[in-house]
Structures are given as C-alpha cells and as structure tokens.
mmCIF file of the N, C-alpha and C atoms, coordinates in Angstrom:
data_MODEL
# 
_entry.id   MODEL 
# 
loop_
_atom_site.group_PDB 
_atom_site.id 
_atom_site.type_symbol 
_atom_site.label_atom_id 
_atom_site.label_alt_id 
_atom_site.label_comp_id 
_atom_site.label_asym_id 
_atom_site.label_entity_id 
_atom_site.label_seq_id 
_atom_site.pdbx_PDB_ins_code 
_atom_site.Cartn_x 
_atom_site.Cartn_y 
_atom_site.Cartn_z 
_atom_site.occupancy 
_atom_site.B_iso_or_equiv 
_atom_site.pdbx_formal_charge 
_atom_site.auth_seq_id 
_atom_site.auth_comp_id 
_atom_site.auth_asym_id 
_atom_site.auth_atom_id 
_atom_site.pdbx_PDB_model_num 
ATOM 1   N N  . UNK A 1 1  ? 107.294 88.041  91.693  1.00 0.00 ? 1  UNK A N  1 
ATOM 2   C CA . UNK A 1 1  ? 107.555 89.013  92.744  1.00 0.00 ? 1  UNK A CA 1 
ATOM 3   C C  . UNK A 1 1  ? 107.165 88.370  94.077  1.00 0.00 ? 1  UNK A C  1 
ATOM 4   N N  . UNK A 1 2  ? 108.365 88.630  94.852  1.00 0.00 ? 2  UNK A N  1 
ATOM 5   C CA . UNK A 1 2  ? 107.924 87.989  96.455  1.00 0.00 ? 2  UNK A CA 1 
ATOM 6   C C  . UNK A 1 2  ? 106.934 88.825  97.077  1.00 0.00 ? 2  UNK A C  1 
ATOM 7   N N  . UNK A 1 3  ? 106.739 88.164  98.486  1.00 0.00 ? 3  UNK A N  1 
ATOM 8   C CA . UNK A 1 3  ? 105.833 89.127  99.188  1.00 0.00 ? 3  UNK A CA 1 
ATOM 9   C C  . UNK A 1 3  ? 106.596 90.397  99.646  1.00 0.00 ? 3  UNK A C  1 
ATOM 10  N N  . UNK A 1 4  ? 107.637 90.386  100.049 1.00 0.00 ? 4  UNK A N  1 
ATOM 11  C CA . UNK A 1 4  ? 108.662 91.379  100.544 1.00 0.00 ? 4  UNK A CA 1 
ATOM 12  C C  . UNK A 1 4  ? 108.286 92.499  99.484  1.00 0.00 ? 4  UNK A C  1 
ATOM 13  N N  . UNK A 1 5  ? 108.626 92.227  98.038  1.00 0.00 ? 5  UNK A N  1 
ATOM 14  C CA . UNK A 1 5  ? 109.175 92.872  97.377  1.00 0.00 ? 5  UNK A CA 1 
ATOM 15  C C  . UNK A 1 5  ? 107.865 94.005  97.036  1.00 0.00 ? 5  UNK A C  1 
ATOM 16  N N  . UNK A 1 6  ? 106.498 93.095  97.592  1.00 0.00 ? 6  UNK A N  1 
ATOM 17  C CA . UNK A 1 6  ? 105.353 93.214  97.126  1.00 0.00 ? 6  UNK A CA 1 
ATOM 18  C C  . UNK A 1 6  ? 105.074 94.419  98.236  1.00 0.00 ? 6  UNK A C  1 
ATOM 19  N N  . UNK A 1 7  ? 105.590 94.442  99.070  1.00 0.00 ? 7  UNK A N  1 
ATOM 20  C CA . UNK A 1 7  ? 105.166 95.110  100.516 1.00 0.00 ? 7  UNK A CA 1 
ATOM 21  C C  . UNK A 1 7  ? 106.076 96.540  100.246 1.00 0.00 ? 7  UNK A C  1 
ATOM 22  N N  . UNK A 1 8  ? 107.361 95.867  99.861  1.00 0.00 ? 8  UNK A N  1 
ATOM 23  C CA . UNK A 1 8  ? 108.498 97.543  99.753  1.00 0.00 ? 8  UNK A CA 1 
ATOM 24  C C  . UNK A 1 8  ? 107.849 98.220  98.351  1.00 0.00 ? 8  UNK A C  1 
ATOM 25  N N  . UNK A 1 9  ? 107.213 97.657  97.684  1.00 0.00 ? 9  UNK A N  1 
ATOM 26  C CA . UNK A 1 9  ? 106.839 98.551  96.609  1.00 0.00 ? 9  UNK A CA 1 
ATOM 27  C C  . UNK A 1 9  ? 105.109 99.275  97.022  1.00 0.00 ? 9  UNK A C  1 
ATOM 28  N N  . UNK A 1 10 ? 104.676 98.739  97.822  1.00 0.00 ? 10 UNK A N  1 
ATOM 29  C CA . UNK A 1 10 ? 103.364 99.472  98.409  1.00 0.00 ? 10 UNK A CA 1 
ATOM 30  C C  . UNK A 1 10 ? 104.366 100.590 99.224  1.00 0.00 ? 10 UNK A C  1 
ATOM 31  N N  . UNK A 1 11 ? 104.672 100.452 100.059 1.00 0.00 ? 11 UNK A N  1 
ATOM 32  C CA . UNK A 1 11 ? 105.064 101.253 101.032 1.00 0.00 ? 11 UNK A CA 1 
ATOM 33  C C  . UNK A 1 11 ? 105.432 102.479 100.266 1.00 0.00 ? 11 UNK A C  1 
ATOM 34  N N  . UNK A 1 12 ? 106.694 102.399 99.174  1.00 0.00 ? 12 UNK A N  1 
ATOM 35  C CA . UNK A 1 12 ? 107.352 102.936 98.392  1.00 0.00 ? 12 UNK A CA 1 
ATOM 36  C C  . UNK A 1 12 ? 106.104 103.552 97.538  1.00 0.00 ? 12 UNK A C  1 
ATOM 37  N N  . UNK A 1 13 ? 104.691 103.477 97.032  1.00 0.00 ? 13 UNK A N  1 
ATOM 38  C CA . UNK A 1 13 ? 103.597 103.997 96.745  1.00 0.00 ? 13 UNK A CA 1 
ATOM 39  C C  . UNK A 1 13 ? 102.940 104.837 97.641  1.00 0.00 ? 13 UNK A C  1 
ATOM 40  N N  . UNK A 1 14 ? 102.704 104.388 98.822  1.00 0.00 ? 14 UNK A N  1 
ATOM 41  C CA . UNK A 1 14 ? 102.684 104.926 99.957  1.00 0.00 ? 14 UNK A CA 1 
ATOM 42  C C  . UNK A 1 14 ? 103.355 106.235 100.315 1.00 0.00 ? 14 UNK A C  1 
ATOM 43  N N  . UNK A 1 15 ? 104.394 106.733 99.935  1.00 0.00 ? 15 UNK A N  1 
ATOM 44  C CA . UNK A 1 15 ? 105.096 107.594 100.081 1.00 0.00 ? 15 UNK A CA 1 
ATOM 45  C C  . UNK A 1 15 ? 104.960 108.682 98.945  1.00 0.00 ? 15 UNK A C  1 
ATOM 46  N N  . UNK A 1 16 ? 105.001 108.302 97.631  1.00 0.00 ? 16 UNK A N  1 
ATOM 47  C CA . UNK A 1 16 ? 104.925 108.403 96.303  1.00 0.00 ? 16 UNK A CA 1 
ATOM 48  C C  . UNK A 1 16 ? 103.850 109.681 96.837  1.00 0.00 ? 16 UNK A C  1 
ATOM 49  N N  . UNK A 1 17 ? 102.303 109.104 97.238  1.00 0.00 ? 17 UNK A N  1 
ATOM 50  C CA . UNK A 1 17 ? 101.109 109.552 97.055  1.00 0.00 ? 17 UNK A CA 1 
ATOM 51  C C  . UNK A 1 17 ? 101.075 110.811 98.415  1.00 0.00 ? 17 UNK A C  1 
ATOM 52  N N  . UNK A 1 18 ? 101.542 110.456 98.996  1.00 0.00 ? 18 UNK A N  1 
ATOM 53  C CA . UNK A 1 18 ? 102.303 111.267 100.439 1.00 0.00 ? 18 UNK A CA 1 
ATOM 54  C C  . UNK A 1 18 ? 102.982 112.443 99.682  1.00 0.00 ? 18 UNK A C  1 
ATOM 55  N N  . UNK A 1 19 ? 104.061 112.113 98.895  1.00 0.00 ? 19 UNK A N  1 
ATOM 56  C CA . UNK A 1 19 ? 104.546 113.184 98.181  1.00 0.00 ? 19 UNK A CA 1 
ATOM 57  C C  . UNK A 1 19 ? 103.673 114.183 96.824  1.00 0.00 ? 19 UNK A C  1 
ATOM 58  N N  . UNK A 1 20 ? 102.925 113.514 96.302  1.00 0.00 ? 20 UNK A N  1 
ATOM 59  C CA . UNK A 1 20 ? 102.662 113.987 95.253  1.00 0.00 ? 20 UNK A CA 1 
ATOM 60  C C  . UNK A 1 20 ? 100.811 113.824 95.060  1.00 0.00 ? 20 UNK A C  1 
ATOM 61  N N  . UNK A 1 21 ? 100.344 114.287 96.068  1.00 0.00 ? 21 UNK A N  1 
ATOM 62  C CA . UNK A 1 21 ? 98.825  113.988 96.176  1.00 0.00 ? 21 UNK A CA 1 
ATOM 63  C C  . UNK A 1 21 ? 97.611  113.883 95.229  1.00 0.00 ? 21 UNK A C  1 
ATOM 64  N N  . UNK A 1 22 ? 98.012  115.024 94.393  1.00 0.00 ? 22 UNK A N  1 
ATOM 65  C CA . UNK A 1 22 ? 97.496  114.778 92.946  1.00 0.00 ? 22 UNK A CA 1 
ATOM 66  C C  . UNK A 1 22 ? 97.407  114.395 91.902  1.00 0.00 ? 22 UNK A C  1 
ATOM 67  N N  . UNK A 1 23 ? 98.676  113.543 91.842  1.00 0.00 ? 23 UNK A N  1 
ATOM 68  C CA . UNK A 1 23 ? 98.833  112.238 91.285  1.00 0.00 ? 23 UNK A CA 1 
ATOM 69  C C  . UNK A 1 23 ? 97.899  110.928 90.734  1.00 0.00 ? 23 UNK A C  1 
ATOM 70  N N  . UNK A 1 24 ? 97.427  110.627 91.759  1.00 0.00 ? 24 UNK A N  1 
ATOM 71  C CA . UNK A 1 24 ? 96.725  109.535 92.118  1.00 0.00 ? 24 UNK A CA 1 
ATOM 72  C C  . UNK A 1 24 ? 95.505  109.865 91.762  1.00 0.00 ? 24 UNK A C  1 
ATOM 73  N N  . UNK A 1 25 ? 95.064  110.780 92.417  1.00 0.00 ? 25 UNK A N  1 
ATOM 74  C CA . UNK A 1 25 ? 93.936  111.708 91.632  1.00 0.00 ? 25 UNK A CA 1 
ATOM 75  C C  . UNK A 1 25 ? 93.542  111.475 90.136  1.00 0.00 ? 25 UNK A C  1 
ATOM 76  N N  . UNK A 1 26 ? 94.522  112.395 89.639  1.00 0.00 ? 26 UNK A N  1 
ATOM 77  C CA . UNK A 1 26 ? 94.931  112.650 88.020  1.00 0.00 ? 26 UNK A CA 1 
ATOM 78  C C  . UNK A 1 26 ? 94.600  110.797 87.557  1.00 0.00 ? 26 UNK A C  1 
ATOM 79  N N  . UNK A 1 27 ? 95.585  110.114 88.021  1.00 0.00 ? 27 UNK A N  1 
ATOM 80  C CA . UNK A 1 27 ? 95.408  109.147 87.527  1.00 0.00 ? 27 UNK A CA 1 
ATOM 81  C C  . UNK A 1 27 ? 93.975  107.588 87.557  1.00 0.00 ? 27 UNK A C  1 
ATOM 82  N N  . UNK A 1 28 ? 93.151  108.010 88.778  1.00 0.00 ? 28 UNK A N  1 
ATOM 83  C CA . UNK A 1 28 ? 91.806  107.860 89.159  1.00 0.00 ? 28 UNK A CA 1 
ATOM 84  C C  . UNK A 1 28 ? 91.193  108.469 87.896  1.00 0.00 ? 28 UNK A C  1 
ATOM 85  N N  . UNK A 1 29 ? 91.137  109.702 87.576  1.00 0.00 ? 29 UNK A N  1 
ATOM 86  C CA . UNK A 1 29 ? 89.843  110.281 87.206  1.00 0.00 ? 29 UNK A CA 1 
ATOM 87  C C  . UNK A 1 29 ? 90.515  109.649 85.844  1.00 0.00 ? 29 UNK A C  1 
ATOM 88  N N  . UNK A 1 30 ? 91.728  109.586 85.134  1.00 0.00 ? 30 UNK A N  1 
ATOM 89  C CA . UNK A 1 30 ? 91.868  109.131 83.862  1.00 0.00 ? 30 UNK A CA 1 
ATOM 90  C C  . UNK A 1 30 ? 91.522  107.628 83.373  1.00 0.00 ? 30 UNK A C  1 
ATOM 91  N N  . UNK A 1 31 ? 91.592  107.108 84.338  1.00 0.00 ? 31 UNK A N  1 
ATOM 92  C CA . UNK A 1 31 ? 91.511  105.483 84.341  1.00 0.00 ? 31 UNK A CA 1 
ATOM 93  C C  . UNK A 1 31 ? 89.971  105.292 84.227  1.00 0.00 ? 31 UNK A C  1 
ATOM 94  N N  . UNK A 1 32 ? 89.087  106.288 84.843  1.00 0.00 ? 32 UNK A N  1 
ATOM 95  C CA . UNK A 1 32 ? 87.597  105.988 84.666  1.00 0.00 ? 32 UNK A CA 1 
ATOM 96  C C  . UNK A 1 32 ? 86.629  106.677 83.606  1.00 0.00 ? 32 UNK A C  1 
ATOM 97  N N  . UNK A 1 33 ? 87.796  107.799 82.995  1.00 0.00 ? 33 UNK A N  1 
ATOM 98  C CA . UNK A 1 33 ? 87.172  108.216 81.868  1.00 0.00 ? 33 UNK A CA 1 
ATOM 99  C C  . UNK A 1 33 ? 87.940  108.387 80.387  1.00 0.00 ? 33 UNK A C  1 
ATOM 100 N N  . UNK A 1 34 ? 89.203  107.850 80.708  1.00 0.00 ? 34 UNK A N  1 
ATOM 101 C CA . UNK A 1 34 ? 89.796  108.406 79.114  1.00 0.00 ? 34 UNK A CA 1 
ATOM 102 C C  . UNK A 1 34 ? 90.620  107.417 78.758  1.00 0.00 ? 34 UNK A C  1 
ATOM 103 N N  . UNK A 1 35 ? 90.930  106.999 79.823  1.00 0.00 ? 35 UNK A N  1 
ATOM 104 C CA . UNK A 1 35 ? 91.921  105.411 79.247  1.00 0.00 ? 35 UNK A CA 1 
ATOM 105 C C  . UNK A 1 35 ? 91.533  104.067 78.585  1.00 0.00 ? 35 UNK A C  1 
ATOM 106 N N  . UNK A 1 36 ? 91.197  104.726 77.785  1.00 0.00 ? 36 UNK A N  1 
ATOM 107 C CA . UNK A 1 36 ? 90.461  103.319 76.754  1.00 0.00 ? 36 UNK A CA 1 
ATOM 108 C C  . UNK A 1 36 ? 91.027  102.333 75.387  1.00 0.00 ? 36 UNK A C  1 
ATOM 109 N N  . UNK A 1 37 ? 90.900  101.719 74.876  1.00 0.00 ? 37 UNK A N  1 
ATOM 110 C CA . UNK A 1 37 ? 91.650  101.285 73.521  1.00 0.00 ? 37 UNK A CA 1 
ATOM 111 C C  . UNK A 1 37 ? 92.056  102.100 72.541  1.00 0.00 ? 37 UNK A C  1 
ATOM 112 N N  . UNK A 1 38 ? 93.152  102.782 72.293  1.00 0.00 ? 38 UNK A N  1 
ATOM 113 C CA . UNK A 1 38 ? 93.188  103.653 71.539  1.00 0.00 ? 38 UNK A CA 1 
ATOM 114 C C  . UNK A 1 38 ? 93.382  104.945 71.905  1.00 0.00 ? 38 UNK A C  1 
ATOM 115 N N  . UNK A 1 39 ? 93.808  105.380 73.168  1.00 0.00 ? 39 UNK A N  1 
ATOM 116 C CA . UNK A 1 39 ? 93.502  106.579 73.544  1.00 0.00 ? 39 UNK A CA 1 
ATOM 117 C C  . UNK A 1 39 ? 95.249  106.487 73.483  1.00 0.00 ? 39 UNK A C  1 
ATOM 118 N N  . UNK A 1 40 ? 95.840  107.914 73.622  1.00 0.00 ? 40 UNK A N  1 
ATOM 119 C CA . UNK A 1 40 ? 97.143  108.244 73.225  1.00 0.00 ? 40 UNK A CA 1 
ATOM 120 C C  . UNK A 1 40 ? 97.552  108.836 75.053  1.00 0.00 ? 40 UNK A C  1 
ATOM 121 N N  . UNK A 1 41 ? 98.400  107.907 75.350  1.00 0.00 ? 41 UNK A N  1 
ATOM 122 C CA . UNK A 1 41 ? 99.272  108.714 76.422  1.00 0.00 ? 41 UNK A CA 1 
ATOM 123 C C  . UNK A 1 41 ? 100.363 109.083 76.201  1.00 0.00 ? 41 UNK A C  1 
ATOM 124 N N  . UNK A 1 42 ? 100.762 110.478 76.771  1.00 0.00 ? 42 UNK A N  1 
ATOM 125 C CA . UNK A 1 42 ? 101.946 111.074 76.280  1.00 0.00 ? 42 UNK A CA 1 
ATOM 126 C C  . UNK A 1 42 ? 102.581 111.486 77.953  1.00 0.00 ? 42 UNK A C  1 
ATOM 127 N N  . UNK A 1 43 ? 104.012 111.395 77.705  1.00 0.00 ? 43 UNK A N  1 
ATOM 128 C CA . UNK A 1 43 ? 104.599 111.488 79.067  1.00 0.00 ? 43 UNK A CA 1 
ATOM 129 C C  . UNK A 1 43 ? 105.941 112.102 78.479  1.00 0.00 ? 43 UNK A C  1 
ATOM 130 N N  . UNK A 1 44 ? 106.083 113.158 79.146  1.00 0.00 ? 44 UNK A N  1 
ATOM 131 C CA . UNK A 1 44 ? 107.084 114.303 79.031  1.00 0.00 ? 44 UNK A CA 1 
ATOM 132 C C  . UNK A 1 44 ? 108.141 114.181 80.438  1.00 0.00 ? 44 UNK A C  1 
ATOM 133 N N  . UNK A 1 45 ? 109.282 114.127 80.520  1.00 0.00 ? 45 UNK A N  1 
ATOM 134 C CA . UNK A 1 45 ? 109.606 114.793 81.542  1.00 0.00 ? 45 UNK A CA 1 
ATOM 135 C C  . UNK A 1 45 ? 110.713 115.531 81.141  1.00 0.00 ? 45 UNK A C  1 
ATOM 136 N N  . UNK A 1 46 ? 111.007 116.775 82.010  1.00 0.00 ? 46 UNK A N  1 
ATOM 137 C CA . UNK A 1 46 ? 111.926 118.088 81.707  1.00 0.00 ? 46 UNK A CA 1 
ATOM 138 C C  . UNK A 1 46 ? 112.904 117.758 83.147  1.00 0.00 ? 46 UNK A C  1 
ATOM 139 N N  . UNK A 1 47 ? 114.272 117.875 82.856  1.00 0.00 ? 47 UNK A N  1 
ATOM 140 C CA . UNK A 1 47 ? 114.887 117.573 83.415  1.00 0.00 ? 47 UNK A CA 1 
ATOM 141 C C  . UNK A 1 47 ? 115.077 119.014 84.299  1.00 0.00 ? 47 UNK A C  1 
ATOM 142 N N  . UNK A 1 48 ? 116.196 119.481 85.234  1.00 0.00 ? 48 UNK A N  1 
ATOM 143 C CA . UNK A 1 48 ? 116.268 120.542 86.060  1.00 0.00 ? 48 UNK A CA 1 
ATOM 144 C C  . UNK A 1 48 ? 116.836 121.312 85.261  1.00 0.00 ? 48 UNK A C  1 
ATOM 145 N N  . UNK A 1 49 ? 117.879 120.949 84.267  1.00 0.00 ? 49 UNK A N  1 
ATOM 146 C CA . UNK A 1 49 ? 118.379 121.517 83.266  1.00 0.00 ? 49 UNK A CA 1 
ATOM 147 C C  . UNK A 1 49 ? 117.910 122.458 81.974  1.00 0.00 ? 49 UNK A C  1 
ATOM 148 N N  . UNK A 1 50 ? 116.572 121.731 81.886  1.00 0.00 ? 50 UNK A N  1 
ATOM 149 C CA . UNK A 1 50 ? 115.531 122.382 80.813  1.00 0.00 ? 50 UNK A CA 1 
ATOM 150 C C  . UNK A 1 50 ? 115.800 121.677 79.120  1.00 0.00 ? 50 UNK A C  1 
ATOM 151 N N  . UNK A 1 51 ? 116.327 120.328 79.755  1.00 0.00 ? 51 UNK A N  1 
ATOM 152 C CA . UNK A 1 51 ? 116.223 119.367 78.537  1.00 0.00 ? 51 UNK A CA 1 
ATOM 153 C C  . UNK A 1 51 ? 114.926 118.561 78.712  1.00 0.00 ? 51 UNK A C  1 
ATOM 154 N N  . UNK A 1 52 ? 114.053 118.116 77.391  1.00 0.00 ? 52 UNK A N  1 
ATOM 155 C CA . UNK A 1 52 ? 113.243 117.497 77.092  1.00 0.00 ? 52 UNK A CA 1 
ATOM 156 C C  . UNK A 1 52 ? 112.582 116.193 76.662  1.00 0.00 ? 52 UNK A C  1 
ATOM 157 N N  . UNK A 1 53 ? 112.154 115.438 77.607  1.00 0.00 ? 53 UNK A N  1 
ATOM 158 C CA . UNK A 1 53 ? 112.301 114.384 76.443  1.00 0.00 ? 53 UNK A CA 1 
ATOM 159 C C  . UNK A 1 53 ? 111.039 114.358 76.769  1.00 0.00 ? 53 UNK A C  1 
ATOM 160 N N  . UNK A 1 54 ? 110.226 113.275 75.456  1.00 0.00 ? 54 UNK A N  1 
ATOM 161 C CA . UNK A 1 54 ? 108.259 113.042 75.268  1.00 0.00 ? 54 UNK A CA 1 
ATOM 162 C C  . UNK A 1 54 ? 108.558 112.119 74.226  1.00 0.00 ? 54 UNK A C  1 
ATOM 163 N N  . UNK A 1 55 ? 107.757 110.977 74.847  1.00 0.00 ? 55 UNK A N  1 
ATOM 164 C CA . UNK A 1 55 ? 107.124 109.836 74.141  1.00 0.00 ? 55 UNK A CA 1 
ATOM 165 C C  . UNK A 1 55 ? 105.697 109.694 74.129  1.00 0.00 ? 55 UNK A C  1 
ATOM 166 N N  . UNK A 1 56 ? 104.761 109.188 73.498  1.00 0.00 ? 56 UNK A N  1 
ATOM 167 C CA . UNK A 1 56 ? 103.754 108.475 73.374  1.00 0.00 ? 56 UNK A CA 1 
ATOM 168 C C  . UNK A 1 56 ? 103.359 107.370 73.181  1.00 0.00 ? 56 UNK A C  1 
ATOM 169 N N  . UNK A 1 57 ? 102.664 106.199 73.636  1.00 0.00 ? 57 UNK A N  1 
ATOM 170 C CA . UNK A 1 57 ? 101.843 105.502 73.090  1.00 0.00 ? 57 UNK A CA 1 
ATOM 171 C C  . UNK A 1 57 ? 100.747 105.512 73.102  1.00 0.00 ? 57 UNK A C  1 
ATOM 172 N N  . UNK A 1 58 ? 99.667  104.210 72.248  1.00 0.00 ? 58 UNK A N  1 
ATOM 173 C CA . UNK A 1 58 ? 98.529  104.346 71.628  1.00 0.00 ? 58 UNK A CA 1 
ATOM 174 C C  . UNK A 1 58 ? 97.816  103.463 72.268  1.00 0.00 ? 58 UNK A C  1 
ATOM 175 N N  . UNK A 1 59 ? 97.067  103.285 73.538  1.00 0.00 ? 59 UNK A N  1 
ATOM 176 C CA . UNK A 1 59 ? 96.977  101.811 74.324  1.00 0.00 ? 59 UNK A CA 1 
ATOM 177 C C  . UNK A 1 59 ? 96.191  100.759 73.734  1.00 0.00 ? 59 UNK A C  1 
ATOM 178 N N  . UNK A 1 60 ? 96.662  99.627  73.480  1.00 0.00 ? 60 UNK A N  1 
ATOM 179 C CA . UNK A 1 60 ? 96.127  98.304  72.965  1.00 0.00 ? 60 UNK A CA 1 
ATOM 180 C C  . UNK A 1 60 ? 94.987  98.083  74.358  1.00 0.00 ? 60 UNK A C  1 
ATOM 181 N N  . UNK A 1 61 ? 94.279  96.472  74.352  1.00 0.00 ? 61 UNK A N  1 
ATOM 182 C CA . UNK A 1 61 ? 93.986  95.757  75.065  1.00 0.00 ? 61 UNK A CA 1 
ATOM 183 C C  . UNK A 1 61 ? 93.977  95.854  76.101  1.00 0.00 ? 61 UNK A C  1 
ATOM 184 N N  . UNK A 1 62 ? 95.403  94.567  75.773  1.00 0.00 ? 62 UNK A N  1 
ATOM 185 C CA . UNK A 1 62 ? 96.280  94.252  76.839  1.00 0.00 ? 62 UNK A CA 1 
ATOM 186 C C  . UNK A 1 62 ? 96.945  95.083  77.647  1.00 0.00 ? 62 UNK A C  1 
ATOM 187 N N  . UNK A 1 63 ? 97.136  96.375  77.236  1.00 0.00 ? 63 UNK A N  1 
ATOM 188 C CA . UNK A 1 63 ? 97.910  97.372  77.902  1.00 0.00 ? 63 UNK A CA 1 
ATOM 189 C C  . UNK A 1 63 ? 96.844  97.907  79.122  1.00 0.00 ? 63 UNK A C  1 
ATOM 190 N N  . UNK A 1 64 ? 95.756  98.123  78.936  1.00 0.00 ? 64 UNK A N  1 
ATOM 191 C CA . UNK A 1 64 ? 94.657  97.851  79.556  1.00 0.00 ? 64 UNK A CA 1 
ATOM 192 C C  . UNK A 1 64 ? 94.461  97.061  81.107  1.00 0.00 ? 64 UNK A C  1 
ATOM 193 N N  . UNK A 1 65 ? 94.471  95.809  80.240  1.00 0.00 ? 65 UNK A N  1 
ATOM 194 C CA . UNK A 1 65 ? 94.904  94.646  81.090  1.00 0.00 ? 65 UNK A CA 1 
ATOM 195 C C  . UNK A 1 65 ? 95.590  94.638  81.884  1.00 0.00 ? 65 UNK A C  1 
ATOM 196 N N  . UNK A 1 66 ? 97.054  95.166  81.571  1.00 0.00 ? 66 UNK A N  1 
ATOM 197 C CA . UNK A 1 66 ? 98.056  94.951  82.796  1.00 0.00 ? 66 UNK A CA 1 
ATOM 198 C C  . UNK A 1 66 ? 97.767  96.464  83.453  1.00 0.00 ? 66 UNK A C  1 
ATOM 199 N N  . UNK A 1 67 ? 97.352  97.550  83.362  1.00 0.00 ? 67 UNK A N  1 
ATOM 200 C CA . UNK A 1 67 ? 97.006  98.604  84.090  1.00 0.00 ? 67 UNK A CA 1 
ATOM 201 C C  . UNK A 1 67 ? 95.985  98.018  85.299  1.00 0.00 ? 67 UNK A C  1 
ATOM 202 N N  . UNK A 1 68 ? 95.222  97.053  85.134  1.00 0.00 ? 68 UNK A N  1 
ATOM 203 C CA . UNK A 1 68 ? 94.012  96.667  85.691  1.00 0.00 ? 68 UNK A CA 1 
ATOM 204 C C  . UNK A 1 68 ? 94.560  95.428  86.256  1.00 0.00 ? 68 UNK A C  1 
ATOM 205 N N  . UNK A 1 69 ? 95.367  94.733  85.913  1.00 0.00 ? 69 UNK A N  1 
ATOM 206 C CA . UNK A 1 69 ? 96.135  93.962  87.348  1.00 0.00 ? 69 UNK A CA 1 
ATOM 207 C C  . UNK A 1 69 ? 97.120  94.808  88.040  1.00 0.00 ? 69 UNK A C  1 
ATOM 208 N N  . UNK A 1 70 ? 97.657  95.584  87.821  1.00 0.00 ? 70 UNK A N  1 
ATOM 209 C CA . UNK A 1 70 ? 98.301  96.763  88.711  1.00 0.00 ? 70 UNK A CA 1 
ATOM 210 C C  . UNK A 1 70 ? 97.691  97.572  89.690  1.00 0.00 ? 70 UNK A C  1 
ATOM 211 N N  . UNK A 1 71 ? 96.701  97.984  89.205  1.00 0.00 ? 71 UNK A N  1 
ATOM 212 C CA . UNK A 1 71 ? 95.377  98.644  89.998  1.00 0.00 ? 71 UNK A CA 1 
ATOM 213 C C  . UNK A 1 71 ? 95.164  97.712  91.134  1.00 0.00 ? 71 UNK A C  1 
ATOM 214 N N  . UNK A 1 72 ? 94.751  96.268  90.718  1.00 0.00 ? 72 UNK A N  1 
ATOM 215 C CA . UNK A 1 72 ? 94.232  95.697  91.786  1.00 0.00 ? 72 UNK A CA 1 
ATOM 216 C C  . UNK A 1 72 ? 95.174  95.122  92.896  1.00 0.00 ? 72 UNK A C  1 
ATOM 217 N N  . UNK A 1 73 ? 96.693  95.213  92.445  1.00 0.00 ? 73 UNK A N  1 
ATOM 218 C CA . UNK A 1 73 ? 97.727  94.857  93.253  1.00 0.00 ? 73 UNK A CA 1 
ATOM 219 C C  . UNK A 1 73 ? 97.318  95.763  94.517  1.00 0.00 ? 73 UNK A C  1 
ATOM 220 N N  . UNK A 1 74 ? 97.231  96.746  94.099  1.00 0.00 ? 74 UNK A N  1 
ATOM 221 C CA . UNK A 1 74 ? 97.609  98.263  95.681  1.00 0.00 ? 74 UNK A CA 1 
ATOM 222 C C  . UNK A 1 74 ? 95.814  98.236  96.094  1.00 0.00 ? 74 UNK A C  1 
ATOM 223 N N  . UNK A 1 75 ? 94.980  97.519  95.747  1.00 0.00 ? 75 UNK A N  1 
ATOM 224 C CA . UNK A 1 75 ? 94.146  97.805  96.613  1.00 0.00 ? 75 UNK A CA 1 
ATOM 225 C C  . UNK A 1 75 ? 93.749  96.787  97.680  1.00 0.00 ? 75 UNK A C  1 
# 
C-alpha cells in the first residue's frame, strides 16, 4: 500500500467515525476486553429490505496479529 492510498483510507476512517461515533467506541472497549484467542465474532448485516445475512468466526493468533497491525496503522 502506497502512501496516498494510506492517507485516502485514514481520511475515509476519518469520516467513518464522524459518521458513526459509537463505533470506534464499541470497537475500543472490545479489543481491550473480549477479543482474545478463541473468542467468536459474529457480524450480521440486514439489508433495507429485511434480508439477512450472519457469519462468524473463531479468532486464531494471527487474526489477532493483523487486528494489532491495523490498530497501529491509524494511530
């Protein structure tokens, strides 16, 4: 990833957190208390329509890992 690309995707976060304030939040307080090896994230989204879709995974390690070089990208 270039620097450009590195800058339009902050900005584009930037906005994200602008829009959706509790977000970031939500995802702070999970990262320091529940996101651990093994813990199950589940992500739903409902379309406008009132169709459903939900997946889960089970976080490894590494999944870990790349959450925690992501983290440190935006700070």
């Amino acid at each position: 990833m270039n620097l450009m690309n590195l800058m339009q995707l902050k900005d584009a976060w930037s906005a994200f957190k602008g829009n959706h304030p509790k977000f970031p939040l939500f995802l702070k307080a999970t990262s320091e208390n529940s996101m651990k090896e093994g813990s199950i994230v589940e992500i739903r989204v409902t379309s406008p329509d009132g169709k459903t879709l939900t997946t889960n995974v089970k976080l490894k390690a590494s999944d870990l890992a790349l959450f925690e070089q992501v983290k440190n990208s935006f700070q």
